[in-house]
C-alpha positions in Angstrom: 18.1 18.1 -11.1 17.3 14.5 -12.6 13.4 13.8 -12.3 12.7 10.5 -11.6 8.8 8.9 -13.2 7.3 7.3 -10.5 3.9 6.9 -11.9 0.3 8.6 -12.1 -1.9 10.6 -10.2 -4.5 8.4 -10.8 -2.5 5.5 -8.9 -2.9 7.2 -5.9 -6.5 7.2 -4.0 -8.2 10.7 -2.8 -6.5 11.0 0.3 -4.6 8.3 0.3 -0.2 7.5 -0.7 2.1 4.9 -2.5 5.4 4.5 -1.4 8.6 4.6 -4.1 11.7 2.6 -3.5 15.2 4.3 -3.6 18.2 3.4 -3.6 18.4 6.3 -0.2 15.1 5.0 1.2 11.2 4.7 1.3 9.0 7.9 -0.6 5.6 8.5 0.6 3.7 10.4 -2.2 0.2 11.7 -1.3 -2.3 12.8 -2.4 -5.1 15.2 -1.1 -8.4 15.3 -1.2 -8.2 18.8 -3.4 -5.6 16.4 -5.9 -2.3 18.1 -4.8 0.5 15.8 -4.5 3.1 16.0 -2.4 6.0 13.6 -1.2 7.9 12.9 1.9 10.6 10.1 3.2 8.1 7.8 4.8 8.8 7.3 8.4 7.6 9.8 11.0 10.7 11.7 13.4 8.7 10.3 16.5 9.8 6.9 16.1 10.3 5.7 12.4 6.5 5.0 12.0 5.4 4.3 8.4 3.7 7.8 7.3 2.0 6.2 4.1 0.1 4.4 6.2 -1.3 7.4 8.0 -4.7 9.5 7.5 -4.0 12.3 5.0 -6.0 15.5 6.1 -6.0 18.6 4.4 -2.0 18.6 3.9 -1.1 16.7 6.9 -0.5 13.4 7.4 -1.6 11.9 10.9 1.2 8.8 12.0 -0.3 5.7 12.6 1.9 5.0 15.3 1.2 7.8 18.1 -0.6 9.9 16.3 2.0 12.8 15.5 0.8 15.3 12.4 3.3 16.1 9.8 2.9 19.2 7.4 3.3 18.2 3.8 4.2 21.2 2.6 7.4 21.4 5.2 8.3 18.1 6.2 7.7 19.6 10.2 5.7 18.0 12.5 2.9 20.3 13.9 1.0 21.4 16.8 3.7 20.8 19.8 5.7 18.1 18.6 9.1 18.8 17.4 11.3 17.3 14.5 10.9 17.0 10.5 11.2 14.9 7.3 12.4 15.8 4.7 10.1 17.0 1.9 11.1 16.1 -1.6 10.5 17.9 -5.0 7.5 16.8 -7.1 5.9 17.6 -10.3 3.2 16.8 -11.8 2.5 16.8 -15.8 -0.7 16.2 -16.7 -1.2 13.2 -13.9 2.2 12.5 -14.7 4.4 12.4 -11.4 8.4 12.9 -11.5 10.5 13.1 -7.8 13.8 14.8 -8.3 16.6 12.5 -6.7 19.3 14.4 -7.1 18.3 16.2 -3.8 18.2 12.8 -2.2 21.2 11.8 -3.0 23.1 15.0 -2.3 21.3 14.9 1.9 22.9 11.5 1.9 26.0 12.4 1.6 
């Protein structure tokens, strides 16, 4: 698996995500309020809207759009809404974050 820098925890507010350009698409990273870090593709499986521009709670993300909550752990959407994103591996050394894009590029294909 390649692991990718993408920057620091530091970069990303309390609560709050960045997006990362790929060459397979738009990564939301998060992060919650308890400083876990967790990243997804960034549009929600209701209808494309832009999860980094949601409201991060506990580790869910609400969509702006119509208000659909996806799990960040999973990718799935909660509650009674159906459908998923997928979730894509992240570590974090020392504040350090790396995505692994090998996994991305092997779904695309």
């Amino acid at each position: 698996m390649t692991w990718f820098p993408i920057g620091n925890i530091a970069d990303i507010p309390l609560r709050g995500a960045r997006c990362v350009k790929t060459p397979e698409g738009k990564i939301a990273v998060f992060r919650t309020a308890e400083n876990e870090v967790f990243a997804i593709e960034d549009h929600c499986p209701h209808k494309g809207g832009p999860l980094s521009q949601g409201i991060v709670h506990a580790k869910a993300v609400t969509c702006p759009l119509h208000n659909w909550v996806i799990s960040l752990e999973t990718g799935k959407a909660l509650g009674a809404d159906e459908g998923a994103v997928r979730t894509i591996p992240l570590r974090n050394e020392d504040g350090a974050l790396f995505i692994a894009l090998e996994r991305l590029m092997a779904a695309a294909e």
